[in-house]
DOPAPA-936914 format. One record per residue (C-alpha): residue in three letters; chain; x, y, z. Coordinates in Angstrom, 1 decimal, padded with zeros to 4 digits. Example, Ala and Ser with C-alpha at 12.3 -4.5 7.8 and 13.67 -1.06 7.14 Angstrom:
SITE   res   chain        x        y        z
SITE   ALA       A    012.3   -004.5    007.8
SITE   SER       A    013.7   -001.1    007.1
END
This chain:
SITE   res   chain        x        y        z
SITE   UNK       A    080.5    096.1    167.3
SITE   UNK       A    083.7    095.4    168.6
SITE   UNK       A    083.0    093.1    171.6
SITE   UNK       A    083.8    089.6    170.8
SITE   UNK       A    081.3    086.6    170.2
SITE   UNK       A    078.5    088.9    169.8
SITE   UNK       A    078.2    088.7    165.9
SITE   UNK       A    077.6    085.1    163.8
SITE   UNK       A    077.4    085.2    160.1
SITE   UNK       A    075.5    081.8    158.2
SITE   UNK       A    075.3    081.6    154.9
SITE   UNK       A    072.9    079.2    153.1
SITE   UNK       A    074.6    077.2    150.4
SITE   UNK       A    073.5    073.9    150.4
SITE   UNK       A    071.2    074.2    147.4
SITE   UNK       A    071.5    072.5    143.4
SITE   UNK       A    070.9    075.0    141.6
SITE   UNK       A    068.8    072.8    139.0
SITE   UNK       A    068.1    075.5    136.7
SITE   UNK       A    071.8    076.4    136.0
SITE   UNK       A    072.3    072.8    134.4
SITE   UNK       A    075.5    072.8    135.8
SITE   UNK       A    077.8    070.1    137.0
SITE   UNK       A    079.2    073.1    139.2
SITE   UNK       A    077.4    074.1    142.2
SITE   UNK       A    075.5    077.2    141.7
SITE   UNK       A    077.2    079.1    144.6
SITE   UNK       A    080.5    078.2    142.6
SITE   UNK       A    079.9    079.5    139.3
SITE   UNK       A    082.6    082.9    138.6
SITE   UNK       A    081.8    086.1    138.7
SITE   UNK       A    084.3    089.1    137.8
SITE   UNK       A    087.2    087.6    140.1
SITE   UNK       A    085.1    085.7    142.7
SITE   UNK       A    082.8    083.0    142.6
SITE   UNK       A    078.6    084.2    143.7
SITE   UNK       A    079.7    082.8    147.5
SITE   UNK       A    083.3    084.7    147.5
SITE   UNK       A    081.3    087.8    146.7
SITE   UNK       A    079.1    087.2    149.4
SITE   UNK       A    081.6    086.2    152.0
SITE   UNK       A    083.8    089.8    151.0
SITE   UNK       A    080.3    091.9    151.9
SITE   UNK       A    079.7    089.7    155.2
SITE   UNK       A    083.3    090.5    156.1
SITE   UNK       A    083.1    094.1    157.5
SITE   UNK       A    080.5    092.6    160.1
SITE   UNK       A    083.5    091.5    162.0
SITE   UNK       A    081.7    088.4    163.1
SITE   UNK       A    083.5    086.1    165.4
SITE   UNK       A    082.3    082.8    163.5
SITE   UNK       A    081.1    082.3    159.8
SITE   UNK       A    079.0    079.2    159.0
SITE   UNK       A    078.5    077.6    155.6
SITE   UNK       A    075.8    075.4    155.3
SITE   UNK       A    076.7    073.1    152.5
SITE   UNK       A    074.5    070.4    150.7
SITE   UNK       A    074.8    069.6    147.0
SITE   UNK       A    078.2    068.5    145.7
SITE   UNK       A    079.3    069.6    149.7
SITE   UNK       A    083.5    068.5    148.5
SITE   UNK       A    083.4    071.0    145.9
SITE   UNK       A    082.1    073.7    148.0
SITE   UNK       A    084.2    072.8    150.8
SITE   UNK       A    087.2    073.1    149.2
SITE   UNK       A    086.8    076.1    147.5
SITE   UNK       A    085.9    077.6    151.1
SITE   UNK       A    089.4    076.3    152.7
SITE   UNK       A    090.8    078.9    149.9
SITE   UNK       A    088.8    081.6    150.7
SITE   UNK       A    087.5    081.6    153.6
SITE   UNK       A    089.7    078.7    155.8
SITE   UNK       A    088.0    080.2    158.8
SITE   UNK       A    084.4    079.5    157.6
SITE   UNK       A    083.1    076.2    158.9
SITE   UNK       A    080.8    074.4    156.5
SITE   UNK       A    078.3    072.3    158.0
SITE   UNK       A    076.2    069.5    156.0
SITE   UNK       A    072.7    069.7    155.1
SITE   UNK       A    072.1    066.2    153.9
SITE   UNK       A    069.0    066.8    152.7
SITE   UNK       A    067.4    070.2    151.7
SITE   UNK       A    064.0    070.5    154.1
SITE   UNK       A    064.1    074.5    153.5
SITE   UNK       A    066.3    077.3    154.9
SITE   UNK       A    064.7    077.2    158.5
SITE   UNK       A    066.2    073.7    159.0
SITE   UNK       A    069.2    074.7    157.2
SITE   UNK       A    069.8    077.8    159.9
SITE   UNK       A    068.9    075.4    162.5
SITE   UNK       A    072.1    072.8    161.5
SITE   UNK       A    074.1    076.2    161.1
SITE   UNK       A    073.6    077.0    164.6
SITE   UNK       A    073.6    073.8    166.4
SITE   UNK       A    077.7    073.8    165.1
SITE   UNK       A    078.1    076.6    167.3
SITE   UNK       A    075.8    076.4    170.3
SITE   UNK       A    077.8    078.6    172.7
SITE   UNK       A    077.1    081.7    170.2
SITE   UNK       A    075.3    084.9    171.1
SITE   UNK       A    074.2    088.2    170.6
SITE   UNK       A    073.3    088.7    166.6
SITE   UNK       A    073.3    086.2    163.7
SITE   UNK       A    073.5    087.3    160.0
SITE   UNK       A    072.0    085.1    157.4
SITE   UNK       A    073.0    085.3    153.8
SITE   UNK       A    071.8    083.6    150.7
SITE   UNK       A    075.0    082.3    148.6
SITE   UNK       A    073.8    083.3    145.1
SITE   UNK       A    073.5    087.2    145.8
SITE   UNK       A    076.9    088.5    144.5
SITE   UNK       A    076.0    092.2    144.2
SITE   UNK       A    075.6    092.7    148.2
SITE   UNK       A    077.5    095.7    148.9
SITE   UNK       A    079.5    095.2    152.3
SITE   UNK       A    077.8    099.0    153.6
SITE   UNK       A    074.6    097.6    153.1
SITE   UNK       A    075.5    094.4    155.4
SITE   UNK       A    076.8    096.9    158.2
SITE   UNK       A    073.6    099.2    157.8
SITE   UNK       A    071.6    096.0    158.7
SITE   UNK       A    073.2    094.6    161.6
SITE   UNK       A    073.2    098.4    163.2
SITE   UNK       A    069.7    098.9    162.4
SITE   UNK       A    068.8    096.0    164.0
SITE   UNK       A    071.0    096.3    167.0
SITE   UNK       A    070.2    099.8    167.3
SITE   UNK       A    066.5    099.1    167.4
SITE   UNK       A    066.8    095.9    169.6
SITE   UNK       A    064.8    093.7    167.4
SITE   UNK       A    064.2    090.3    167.9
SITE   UNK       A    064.7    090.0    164.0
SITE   UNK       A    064.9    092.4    161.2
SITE   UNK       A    064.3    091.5    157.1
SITE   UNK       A    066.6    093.3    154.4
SITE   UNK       A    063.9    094.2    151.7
SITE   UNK       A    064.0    095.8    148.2
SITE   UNK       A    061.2    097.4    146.4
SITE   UNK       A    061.5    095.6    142.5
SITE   UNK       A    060.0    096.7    139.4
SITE   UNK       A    059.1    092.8    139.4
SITE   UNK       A    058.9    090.7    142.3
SITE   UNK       A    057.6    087.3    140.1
SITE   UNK       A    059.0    084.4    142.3
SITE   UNK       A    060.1    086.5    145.2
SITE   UNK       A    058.9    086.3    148.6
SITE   UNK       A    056.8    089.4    149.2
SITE   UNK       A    056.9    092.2    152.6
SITE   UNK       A    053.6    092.3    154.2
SITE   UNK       A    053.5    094.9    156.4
SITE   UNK       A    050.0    096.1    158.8
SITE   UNK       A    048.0    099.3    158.5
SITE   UNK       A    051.0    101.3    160.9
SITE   UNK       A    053.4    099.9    158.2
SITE   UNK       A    054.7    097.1    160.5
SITE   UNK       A    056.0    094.0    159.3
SITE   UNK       A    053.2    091.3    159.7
SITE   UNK       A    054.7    088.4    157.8
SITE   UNK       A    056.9    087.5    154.9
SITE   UNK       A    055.0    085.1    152.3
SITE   UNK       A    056.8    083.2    149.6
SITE   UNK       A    055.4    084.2    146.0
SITE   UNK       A    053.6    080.6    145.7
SITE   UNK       A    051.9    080.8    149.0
SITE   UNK       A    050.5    084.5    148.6
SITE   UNK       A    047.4    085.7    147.5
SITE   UNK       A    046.5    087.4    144.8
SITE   UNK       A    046.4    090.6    146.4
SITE   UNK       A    049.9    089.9    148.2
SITE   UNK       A    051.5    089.3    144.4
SITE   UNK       A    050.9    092.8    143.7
SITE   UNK       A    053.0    093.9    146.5
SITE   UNK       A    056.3    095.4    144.7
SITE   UNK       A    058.4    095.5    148.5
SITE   UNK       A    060.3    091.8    148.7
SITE   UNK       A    062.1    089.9    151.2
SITE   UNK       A    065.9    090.2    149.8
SITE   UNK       A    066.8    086.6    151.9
SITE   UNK       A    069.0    088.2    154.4
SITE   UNK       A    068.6    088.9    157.8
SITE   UNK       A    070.0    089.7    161.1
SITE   UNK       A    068.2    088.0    164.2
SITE   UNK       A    069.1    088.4    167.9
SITE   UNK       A    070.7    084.6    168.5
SITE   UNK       A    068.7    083.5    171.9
SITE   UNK       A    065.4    084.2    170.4
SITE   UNK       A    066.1    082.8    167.2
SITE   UNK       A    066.7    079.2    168.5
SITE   UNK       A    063.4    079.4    170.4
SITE   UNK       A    061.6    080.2    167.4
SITE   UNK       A    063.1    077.9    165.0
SITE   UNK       A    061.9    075.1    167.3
SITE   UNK       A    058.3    076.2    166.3
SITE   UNK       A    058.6    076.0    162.6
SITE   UNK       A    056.0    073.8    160.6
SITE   UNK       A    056.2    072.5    157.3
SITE   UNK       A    052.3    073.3    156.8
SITE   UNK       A    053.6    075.0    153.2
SITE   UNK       A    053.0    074.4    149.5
SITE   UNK       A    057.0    072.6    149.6
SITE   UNK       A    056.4    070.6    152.7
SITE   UNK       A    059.5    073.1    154.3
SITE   UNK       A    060.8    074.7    156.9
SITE   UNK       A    060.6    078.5    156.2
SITE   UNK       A    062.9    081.0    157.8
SITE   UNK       A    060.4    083.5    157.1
SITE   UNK       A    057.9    081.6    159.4
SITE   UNK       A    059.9    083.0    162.3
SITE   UNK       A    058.8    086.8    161.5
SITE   UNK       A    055.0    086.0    161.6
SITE   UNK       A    055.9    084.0    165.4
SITE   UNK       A    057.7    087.0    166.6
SITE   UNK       A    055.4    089.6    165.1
SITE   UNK       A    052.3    087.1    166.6
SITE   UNK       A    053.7    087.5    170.1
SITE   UNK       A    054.3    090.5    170.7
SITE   UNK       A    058.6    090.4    170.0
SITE   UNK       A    059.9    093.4    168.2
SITE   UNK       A    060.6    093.0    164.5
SITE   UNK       A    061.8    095.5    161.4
SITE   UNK       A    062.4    096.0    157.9
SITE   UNK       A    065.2    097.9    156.7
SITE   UNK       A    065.0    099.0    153.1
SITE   UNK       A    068.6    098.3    150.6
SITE   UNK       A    068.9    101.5    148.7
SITE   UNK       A    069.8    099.7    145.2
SITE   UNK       A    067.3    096.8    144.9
SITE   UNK       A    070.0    095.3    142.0
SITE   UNK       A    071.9    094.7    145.2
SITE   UNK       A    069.2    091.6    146.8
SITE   UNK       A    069.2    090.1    143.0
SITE   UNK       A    069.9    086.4    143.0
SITE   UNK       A    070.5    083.9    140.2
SITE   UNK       A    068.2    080.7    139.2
SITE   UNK       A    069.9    080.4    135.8
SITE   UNK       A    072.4    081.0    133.4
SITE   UNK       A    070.8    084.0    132.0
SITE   UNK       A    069.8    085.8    135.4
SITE   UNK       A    073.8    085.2    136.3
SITE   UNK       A    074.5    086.9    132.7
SITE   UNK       A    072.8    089.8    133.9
SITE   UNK       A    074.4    089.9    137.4
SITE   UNK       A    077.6    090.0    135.3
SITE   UNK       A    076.5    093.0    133.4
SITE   UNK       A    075.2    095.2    136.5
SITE   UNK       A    078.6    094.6    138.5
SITE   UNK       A    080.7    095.4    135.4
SITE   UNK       A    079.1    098.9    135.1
SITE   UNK       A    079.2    098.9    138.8
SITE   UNK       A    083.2    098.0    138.9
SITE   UNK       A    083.6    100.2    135.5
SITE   UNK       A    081.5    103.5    136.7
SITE   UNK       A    083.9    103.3    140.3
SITE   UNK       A    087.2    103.1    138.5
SITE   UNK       A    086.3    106.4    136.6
SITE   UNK       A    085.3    108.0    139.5
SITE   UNK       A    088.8    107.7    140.6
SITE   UNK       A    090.2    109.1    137.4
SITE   UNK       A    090.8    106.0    135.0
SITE   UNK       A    089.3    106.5    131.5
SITE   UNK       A    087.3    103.4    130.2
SITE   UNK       A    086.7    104.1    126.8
SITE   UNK       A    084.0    101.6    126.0
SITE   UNK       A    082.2    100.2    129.6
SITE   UNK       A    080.4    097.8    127.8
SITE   UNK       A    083.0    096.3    126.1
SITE   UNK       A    084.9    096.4    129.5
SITE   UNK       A    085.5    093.5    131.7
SITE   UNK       A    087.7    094.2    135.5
SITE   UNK       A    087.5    091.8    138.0
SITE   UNK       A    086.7    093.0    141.5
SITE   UNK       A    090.1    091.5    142.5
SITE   UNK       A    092.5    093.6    139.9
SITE   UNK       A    093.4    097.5    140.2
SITE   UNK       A    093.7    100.3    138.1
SITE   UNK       A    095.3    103.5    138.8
SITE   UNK       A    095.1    107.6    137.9
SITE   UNK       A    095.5    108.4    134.3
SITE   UNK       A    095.5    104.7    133.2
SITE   UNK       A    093.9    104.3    129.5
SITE   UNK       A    091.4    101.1    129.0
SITE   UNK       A    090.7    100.9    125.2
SITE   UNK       A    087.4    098.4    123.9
SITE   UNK       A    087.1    094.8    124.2
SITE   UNK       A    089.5    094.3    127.6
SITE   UNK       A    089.9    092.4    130.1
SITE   UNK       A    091.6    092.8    133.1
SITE   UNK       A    091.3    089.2    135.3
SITE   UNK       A    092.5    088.3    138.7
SITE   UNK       A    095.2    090.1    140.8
SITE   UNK       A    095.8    092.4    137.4
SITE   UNK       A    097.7    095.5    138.3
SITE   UNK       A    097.5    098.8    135.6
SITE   UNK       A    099.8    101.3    136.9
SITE   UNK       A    099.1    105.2    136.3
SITE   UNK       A    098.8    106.6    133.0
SITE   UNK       A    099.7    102.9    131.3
SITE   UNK       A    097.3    102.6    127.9
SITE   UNK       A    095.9    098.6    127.7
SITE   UNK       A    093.6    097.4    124.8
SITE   UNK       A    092.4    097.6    122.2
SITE   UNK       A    091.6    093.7    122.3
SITE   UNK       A    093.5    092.7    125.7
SITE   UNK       A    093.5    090.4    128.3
SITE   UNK       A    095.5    090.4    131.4
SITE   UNK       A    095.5    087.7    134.1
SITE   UNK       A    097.3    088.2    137.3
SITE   UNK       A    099.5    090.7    135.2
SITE   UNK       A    101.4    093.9    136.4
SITE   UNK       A    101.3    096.9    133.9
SITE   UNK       A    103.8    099.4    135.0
SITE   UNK       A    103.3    103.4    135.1
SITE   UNK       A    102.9    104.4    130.9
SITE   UNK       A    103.8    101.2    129.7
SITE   UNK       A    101.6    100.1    126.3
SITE   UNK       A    099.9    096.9    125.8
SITE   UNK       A    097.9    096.7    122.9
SITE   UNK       A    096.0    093.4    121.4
SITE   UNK       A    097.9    090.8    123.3
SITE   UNK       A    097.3    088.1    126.2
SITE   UNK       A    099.2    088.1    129.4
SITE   UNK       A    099.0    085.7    132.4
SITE   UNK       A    101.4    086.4    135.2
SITE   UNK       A    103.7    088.7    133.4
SITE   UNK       A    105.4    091.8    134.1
SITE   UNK       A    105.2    094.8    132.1
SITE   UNK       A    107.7    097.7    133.5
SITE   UNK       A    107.3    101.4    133.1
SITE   UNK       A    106.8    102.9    129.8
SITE   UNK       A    107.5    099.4    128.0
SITE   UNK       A    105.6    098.4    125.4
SITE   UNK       A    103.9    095.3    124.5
SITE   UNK       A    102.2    094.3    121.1
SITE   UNK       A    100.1    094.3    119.3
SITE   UNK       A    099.6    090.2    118.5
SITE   UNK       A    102.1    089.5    121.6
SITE   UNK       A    102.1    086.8    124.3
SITE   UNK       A    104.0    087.2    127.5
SITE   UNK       A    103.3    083.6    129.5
SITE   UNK       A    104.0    083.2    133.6
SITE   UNK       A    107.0    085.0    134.6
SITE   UNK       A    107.7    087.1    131.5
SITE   UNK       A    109.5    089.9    132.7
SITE   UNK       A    109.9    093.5    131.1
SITE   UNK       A    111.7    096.2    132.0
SITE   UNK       A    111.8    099.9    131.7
SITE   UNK       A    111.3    100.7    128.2
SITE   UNK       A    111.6    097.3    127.1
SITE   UNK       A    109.7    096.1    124.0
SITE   UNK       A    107.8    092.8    122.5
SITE   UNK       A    106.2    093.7    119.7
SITE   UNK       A    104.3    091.8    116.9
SITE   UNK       A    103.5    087.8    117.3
SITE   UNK       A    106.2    087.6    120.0
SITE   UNK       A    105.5    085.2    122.5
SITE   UNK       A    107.3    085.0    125.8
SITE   UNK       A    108.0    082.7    129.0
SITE   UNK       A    109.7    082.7    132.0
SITE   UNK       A    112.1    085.8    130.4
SITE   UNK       A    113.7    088.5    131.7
SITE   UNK       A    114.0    091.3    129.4
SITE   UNK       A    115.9    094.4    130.6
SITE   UNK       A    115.8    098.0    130.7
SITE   UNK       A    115.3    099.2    126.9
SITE   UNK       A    115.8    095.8    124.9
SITE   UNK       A    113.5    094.7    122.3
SITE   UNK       A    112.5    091.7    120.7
SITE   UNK       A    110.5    093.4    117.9
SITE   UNK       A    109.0    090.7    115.3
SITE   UNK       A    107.8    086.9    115.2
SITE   UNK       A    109.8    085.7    117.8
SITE   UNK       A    110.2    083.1    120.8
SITE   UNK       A    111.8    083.9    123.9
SITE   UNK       A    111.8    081.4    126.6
SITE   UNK       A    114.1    080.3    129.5
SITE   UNK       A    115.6    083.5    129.0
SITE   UNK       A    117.5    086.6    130.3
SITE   UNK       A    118.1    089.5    128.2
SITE   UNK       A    120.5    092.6    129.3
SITE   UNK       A    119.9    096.3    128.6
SITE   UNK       A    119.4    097.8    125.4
SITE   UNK       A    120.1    094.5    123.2
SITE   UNK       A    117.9    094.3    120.0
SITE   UNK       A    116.6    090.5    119.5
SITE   UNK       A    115.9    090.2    115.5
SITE   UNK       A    113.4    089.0    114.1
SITE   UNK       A    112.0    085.7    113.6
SITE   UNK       A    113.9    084.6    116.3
SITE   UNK       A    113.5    081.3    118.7
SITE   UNK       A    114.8    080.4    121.9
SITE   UNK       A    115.6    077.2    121.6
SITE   UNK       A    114.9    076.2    125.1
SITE   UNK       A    113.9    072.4    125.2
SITE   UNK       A    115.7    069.2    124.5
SITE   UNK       A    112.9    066.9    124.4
SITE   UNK       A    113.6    066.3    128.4
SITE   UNK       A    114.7    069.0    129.9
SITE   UNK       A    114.3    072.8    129.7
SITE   UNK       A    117.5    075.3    129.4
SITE   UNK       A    118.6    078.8    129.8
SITE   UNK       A    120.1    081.2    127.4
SITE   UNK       A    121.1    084.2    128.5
SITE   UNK       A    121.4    087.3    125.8
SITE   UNK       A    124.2    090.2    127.5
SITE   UNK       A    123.1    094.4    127.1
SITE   UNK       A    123.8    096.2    124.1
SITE   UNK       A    124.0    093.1    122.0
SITE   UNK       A    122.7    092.7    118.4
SITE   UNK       A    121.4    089.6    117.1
SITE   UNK       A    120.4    088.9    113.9
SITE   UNK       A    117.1    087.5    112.1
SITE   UNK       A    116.2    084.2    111.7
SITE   UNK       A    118.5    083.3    114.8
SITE   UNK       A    118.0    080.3    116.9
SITE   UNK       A    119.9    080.2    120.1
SITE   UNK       A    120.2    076.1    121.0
SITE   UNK       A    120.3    076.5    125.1
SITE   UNK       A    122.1    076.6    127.0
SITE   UNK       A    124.3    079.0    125.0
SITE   UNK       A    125.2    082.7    126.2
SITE   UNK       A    125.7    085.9    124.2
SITE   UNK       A    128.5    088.4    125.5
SITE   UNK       A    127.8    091.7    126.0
SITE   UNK       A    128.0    093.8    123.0
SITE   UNK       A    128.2    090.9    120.7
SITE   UNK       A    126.6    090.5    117.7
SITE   UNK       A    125.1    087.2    115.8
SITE   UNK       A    125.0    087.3    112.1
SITE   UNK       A    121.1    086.7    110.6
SITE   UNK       A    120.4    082.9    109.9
SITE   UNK       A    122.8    081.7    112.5
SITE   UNK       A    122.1    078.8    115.0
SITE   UNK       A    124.3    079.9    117.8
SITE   UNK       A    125.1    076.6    119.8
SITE   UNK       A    128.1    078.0    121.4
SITE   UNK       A    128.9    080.8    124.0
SITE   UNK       A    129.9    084.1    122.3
SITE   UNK       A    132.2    086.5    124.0
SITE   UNK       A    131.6    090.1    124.8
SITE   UNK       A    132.2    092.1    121.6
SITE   UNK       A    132.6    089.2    119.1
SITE   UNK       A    130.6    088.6    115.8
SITE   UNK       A    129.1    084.5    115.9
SITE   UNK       A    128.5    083.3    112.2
SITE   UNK       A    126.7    079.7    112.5
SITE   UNK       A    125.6    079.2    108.8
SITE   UNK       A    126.5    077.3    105.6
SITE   UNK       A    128.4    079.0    103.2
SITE   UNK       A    126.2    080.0    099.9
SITE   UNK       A    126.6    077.8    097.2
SITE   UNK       A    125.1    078.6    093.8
SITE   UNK       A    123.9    075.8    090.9
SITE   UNK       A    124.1    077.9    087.8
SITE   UNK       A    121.4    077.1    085.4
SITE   UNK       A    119.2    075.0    087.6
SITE   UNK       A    115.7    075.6    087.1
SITE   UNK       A    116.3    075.9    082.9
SITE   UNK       A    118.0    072.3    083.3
SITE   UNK       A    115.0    070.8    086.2
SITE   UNK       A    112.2    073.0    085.9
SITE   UNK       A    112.2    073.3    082.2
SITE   UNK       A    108.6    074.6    080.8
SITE   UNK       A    107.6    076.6    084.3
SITE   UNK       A    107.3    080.2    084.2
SITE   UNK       A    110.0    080.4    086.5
SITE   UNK       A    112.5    078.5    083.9
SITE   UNK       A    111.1    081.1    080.6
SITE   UNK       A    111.4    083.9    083.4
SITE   UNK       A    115.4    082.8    083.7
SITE   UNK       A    115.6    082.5    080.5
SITE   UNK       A    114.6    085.8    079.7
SITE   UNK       A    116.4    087.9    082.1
SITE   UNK       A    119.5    085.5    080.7
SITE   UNK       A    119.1    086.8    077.5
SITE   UNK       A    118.5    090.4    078.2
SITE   UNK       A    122.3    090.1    079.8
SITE   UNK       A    124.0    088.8    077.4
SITE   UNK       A    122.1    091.4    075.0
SITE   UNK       A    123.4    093.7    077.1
SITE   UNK       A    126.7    092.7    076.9
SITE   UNK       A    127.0    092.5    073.5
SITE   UNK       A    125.7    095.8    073.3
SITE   UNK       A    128.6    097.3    075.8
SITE   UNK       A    131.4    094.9    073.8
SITE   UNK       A    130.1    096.9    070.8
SITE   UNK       A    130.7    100.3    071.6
SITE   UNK       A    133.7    099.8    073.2
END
């Protein structure tokens, strides 16, 4: 296993995909953190093959590009047009002619592979020194899959595509999964041999089992353990319930390592994100991308977090997050949104329909209620009031405001950047603070209170507001008549 240039991987991706009705190519579409080829590529990586090859064909760019993020050292090669997956293997190996020893082929579109049940295949067949062995599943229905035909010893004889077989081969419950592990050398030979003498007019990849079996060239079948593992995806639906099976998949292996999911199937985690000891996932969550939930944290009701870390007992509850930070024991929520490079730290709090972005707030500071914080550093254990703004933007340009520990600023604030706040200072409610304000000093930035007497009796004459004033007017002056009396 570990001697070089003895291991090749192909995977076959050149197809549309027509039934998805998708401008996307099929092998593209996302699938808990991956797209369907990522997921194949990550159970094709323990193999340790020397070379991976890619056989692109419909909207090739797209599939291309995606590849040079995750898998740069993958080399896609063109399958102009799509004459079946025996020419498509053949391309795939003419781009690396010098290869030897065992090649792995992989359909695009089977995201549930497990990477154990790649490995199991390649030993099996280089322990038995087959000329090629076939990955099958036994299905509670095989309709449209190519069906295992094995001889009276239980051999494998051939492998017949669904709308080639007989009525009697239909029946047959065991099916090819698509994958495969061939020795290299013997492989080329046989796909010269390939006819297209078929219902498509195609070069089948399963031909090359009936030539080997035919002369006399040792073939196998080794049996996946989980059949939900070899399920592929024509359509929108059938990738729906991909979905489903690797959520429960993802969700049943997180609890296994001691994380309580309190509703599975209202639970979404990506393949890519991580979730540690003791953490709590409530309903309706989602946990996207390189998302971090550190030990005993609590997340959701209602929550999404993309690319997001969630430190050890820290609270999030109803809110979106992309990119953010979320320290120890701080709290987020409900109704919150921390955008990229939202900061929290220990103990920190943003509570109801806060929304943050690129801030930094420290160990124990809040920002509480129906605020904006943006462009931002807050010190330690500063209280932001509410209905706050950050006032970070001057129609060009974006500016910083920086908020010092132990401060106190009032509601209805807006801080006009770039302005700082000492520390220990305080900011009186309703003030736009457009200056500095020095450690320890109170800023008042508001218009002094100026009272119309009479107004609404003299403008608003006839509203219930005016008879309202006019009765609580009267009831003074009875009153005061009343005191002038008994005095």
């Amino acid at each position: 296993m570990s001697q070089p240039h003895l291991r090749t991987v192909v995977v076959l991706a050149a197809g549309e995909g027509k039934r998805m009705k998708s401008d996307l190519p099929k092998v593209l579409h996302p699938m808990l953190g991956r797209t369907l080829i990522g997921h194949v590529l990550t159970a094709a990586a323990p193999v340790g093959a020397e070379r991976t090859v890619v056989v692109v064909g419909h909207r090739a760019e797209q599939v291309r590009e995606h590849l040079s993020e995750v898998a740069p050292q993958a080399t896609p090669v063109l399958q102009e047009r799509q004459l079946g997956t025996g020419h498509a293997v053949r391309i795939a190996l003419e781009a690396v002619p010098d290869a030897t020893g065992t090649v792995v082929v992989l359909n695009g579109d089977v995201p549930l592979l497990r990477a154990e049940t790649v490995a199991a295949l390649v030993e099996a067949h280089e322990g038995a020194g087959a000329a090629a062995t076939v990955l099958a599943a036994a299905v509670p229905d095989p309709t449209g899959l190519g069906r295992i035909v094995r001889d009276g010893a239980g051999r494998l004889e051939r492998i017949v595509e669904e709308r080639d077989a007989t009525p009697a081969q239909r029946e047959l419950r065991e099916i090819n999964a698509g994958i495969y592990a061939f020795d290299l050398v013997r492989l080329r030979e046989a796909l010269g041999k390939l006819s297209t003498d078929n219902d498509q007019g195609e070069e089948y990849l399963t031909d090359v089992f009936e030539l080997f079996a035919s002369a006399g060239e040792p073939v196998a079948v080794h049996v996946a353990a989980d059949h939900t593992e070899t399920l592929g995806c024509n359509d929108r639906v059938e990738l729906a319930g991909l979905r489903r099976l690797l959520r429960d998949r993802v969700n049943e292996a997180w609890m296994r390592t001691g994380v309580t999911v309190l509703d599975p199937a209202t639970t979404w985690i990506d393949v890519t994100a991580t979730v540690e000891r003791d953490a709590v996932i409530d309903q309706n969550t989602q946990l996207q991308g390189a998302t971090v939930v550190g030990a005993g944290a609590l997340v959701g009701p209602d929550t999404t977090l993309i690319d997001t870390t969630v430190g050890e007992g820290a609270s999030v509850v109803r809110s979106h997050a992309v990119g953010a930070e979320v320290g120890p024991q701080a709290t987020v929520g409900p109704y919150a949104y921390l955008r990229p490079e939202s900061r929290l730290g220990r103990k920190a709090k943003v509570g109801t329909f806060v929304e943050t972005k690129k801030a930094t707030i420290g160990e124990g500071s809040k920002v509480p209620h129906l605020s904006y914080v943006g462009d931002a550093t807050i010190g330690e254990h500063s209280n932001i009031g509410a209905a706050t703004v950050f006032v970070n933007y001057d129609g060009v340009s974006k500016h910083h405001t920086t908020i010092g520990s132990h401060a106190r600023t009032g509601a209805d604030n807006m801080f006009v950047a770039p302005v700082e706040v000492g520390d220990g200072a305080y900011t009186a409610a309703g003030s736009v603070i457009i200056a500095d304000v020095p450690p320890g000093a109170m800023a008042v930035a508001r218009g002094q209170q100026r009272n119309v007497d009479g107004w609404v009796l003299r403008k608003r004459a006839g509203t219930a507001a005016a008879e309202a004033a006019r009765r609580a007017r009267e009831g003074a002056s009875d009153s005061g008549a009343t005191a002038s009396e008994g005095d």
